[in-house]
N, C-alpha and C positions, 0 to 999 in steps of 0.2 A: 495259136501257140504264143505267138509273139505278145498277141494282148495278153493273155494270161500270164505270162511273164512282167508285163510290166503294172501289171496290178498287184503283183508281189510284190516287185520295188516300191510302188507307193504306200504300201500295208506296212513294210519296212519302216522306211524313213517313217510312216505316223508316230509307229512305235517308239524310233528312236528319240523322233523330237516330244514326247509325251512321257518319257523316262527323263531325256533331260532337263524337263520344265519342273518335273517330280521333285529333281535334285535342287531344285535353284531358291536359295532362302528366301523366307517371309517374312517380314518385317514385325515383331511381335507387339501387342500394344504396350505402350510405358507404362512400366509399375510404380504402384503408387508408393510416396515415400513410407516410410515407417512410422508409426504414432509416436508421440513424445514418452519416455521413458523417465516414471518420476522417482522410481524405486532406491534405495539407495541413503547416506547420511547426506545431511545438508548442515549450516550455519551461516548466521548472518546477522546484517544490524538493523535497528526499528528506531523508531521516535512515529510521535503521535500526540496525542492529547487526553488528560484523566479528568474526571470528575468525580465528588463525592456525591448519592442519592440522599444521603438525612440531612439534619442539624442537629442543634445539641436543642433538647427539652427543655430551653430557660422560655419563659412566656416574655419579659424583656427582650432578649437578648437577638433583635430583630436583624443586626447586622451581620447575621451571620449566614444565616442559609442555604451551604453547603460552597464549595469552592473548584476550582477546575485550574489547570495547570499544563506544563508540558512537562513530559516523561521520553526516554530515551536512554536505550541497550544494547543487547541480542539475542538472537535463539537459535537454537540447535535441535536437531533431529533427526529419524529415523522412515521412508515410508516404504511400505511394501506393497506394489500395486498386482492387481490379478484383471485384468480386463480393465473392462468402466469403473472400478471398484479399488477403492486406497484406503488402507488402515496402516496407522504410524502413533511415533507417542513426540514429542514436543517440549521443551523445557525453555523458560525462558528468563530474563530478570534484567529491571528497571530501573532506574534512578527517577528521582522526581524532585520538581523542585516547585510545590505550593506554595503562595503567596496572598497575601493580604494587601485590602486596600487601607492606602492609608487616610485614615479618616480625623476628625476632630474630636470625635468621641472613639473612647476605645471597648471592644468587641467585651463582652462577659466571660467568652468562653469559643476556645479555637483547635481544632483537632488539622492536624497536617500529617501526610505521607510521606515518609521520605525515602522507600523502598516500595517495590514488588517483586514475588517472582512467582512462577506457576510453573507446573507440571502438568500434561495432562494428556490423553487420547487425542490422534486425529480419524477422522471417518467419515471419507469424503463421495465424490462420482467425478471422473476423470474424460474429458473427450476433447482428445490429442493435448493441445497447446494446454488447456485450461481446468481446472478443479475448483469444485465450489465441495467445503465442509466446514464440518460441524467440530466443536472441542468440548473436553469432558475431562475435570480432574479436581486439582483442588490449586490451592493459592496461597501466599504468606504475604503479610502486609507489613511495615513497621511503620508504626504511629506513634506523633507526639501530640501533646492535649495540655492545655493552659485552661486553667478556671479562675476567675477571678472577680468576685462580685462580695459583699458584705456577709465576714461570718465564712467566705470559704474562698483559701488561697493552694493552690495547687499545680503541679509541674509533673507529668508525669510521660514516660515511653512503654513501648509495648510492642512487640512481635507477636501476633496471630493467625491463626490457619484458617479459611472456608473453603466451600465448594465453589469451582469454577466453570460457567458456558458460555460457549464463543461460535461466532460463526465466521468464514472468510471468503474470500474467492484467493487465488492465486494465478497466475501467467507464465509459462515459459519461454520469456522471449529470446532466449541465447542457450547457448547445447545446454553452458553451463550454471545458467542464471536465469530466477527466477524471483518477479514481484508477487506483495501480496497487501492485501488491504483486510482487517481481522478487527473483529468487535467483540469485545472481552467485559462479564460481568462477573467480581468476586462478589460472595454472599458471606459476611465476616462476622455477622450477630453482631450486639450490644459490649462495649467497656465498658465498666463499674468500675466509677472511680471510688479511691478507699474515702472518702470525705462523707460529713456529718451536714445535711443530708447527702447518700450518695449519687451522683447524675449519673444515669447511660449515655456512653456515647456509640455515635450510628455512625459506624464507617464503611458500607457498603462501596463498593467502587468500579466505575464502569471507566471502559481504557478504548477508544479508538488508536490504532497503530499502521504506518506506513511499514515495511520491511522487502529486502531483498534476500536472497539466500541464494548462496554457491552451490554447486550436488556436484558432488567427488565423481559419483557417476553420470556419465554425460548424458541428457536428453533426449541428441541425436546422435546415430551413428557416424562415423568420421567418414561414411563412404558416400554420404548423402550432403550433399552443396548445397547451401540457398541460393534460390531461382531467385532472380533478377527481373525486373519489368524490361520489357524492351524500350530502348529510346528512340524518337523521332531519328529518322536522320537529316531533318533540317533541323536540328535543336542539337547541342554540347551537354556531355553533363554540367560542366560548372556551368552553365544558363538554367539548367535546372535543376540544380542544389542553391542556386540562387532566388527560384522563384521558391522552393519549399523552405528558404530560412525567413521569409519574408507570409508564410502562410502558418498559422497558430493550430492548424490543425492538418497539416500534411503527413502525409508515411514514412516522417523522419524521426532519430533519435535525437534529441540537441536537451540540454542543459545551458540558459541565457544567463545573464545577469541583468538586473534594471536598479539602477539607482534612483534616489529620488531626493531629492535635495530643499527643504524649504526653512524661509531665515525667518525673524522675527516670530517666530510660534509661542503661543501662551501667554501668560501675564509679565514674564520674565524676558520676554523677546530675544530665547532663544533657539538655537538651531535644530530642527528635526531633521534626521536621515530614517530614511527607511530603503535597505538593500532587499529586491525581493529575488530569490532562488526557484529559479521555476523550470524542472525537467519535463521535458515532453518526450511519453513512448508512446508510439502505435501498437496496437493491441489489437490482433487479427482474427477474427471470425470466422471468415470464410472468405472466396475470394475474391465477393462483392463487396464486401460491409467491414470495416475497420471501428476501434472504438479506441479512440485518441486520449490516454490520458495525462492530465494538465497540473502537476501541484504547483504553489505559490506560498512558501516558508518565508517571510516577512522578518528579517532580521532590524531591530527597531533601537535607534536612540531618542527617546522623547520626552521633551519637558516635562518637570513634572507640574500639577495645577497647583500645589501647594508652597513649594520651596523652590529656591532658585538654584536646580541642578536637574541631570538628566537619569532617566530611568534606562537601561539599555538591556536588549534582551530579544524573544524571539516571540512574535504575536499570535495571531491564530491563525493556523493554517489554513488555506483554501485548495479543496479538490474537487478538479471537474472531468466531467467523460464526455467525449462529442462523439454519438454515432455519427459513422461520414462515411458514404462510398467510395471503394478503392477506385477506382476510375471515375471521377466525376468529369462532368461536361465546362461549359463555359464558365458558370457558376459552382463556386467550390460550399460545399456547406456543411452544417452542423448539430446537432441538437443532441442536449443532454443533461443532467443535474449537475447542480453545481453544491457543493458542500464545504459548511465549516464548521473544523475542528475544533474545540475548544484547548489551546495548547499554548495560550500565551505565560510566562516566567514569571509575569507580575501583572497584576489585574487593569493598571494603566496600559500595558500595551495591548490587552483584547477586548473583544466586546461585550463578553458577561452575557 
């Protein structure tokens, strides 16, 4: 009797401590953040670099050959995303400032932009941080156009519409901000100028553009915190905000300056500066792989080769991208294209 009694007691207490285990939380796995949310109005500002595809039809008229410049605005818009998938529409408009070289002979015949602006669809694929699309609409140009060769003297402006295609990538690096890199071709037809005989001119125009954009609506939720790397605990942060201002391609945001200072430059032995502006953001993939990117807008005072005075203005842009592991080892590294824009103000300060 007694054992059978105390074999109830111990079927008891199983019981009990197997109801309180029941009770006792379990620690859920962490949920993943929320995807970047791109939906919503956006605006912001661009500069970049334009170029003209024709020339003008003179069989002399060799100096001409179409021209490239810097351009610089902003844009505004709308996208509506549904999953992987974003459709929006996009307006945007440019200033521009073409230039000539200055030569010892003069040109026959010279068409310059001194506006853009476009309208047009976006329709893109979205995964989290980043969108790669496509653009579709039309464009307005204003053009001025100089002819001058024997038998025909002419001065004329003009505002026209084509169709417009672009393609972009964009990033959201911040709740509320976002890069973006977009190559833009208007398709503008031929000018008929009113002149005896009359010339077409071919102002087709392709536009590389840097841009950032605010969104009213925020990307991430305000309940979600950026995750932070863990630091050493033999290592300070300022030891290592020190080591990533001293590394070109680390997981940092920085904006430097570099000055550049040289005397004696050109026939005229005078002074060139060259101030270059170069932001660096990290641009995230995944939580291996980072893609660093590097501009370098080259703000230029430069002899000029002809006259004893200076040309001053902004050269051609340089953009680079360094894939580089978020964790690297001893060896920190890099590798990526490096590009340039055709955006300088006056054809002395780029490289044509």
């Amino acid at each position: 009797m007694k054992s059978f009694l105390a074999s109830v007691g111990l079927l008891a207490v199983c019981v009990s401590l197997t109801a309180r285990a029941a009770d006792l939380p379990v620690k859920a796995p962490a949920a993943l953040p929320p995807p970047y949310n791109w939906s919503g109005f956006y605006l912001g500002p661009n500069l970049g670099g334009a170029w003209t595809s024709g020339s003008l039809p003179i069989s002399v008229n060799n100096l001409y050959g179409g021209i490239t410049e810097f351009i610089g605005g902003g844009q505004a818009g709308y996208n509506f995303q549904a999953g992987h998938f974003l459709v929006g529409v996009e307006g945007d408009f440019d200033g521009a400032t073409f230039g000539h070289s200055v030569l010892p002979t003069p040109t026959l015949g010279t068409v310059r932009q001194n506006w853009t602006g476009t309208i047009a669809g976006r329709f893109g694929l979205v995964e989290d941080k980043w969108l790669l699309y496509a653009k579709l609409g039309g464009g307005w140009v204003h053009s001025n156009a100089t002819l001058n060769f024997p038998g025909v003297t002419w001065q004329g402006s003009n505002t026209s519409s084509g169709w417009l295609a672009g393609v972009g990538v964009e990033y959201g690096f911040k709740p509320n901000w976002t890069l973006k890199l977009e190559y833009d071709y208007i398709g503008l037809g031929n000018w008929t100028s009113p002149t005896v005989p009359p010339i077409q001119l071919n102002r087709d125009l392709q536009m590389v553009k840097f841009g950032a954009n605010y969104k009213f609506e925020r990307g991430i939720a305000d309940t979600v915190a950026p995750t932070r790397a863990a630091h050493s605990p033999e290592r300070s942060e300022n030891e290592d905000l020190a080591q990533k201002s001293q590394n070109p391609i680390a997981d940092l945001v920085s904006v430097p300056f570099q000055s550049n200072t040289n005397f004696n430059a050109g026939p005229f032995n005078r002074t060139q500066e060259v101030l270059n502006i170069q932001p660096v953001i990290p641009l995230r993939i995944n939580a291996d792989w980072n893609v660093i990117s590097r501009t370098i807008i080259p703000v230029v005072s430069q002899p000029n080769p002809f006259f004893n005075n200076n040309t001053n203005g902004i050269g051609d842009i340089t953009q680079q991208f360094f894939f580089t592991p978020t964790h690297p080892g001893a060896l920190i590294w890099g590798v990526g294209p490096i590009f340039t824009v055709p955006s300088a103000t006056d054809p002395i300060l780029g490289t044509r």
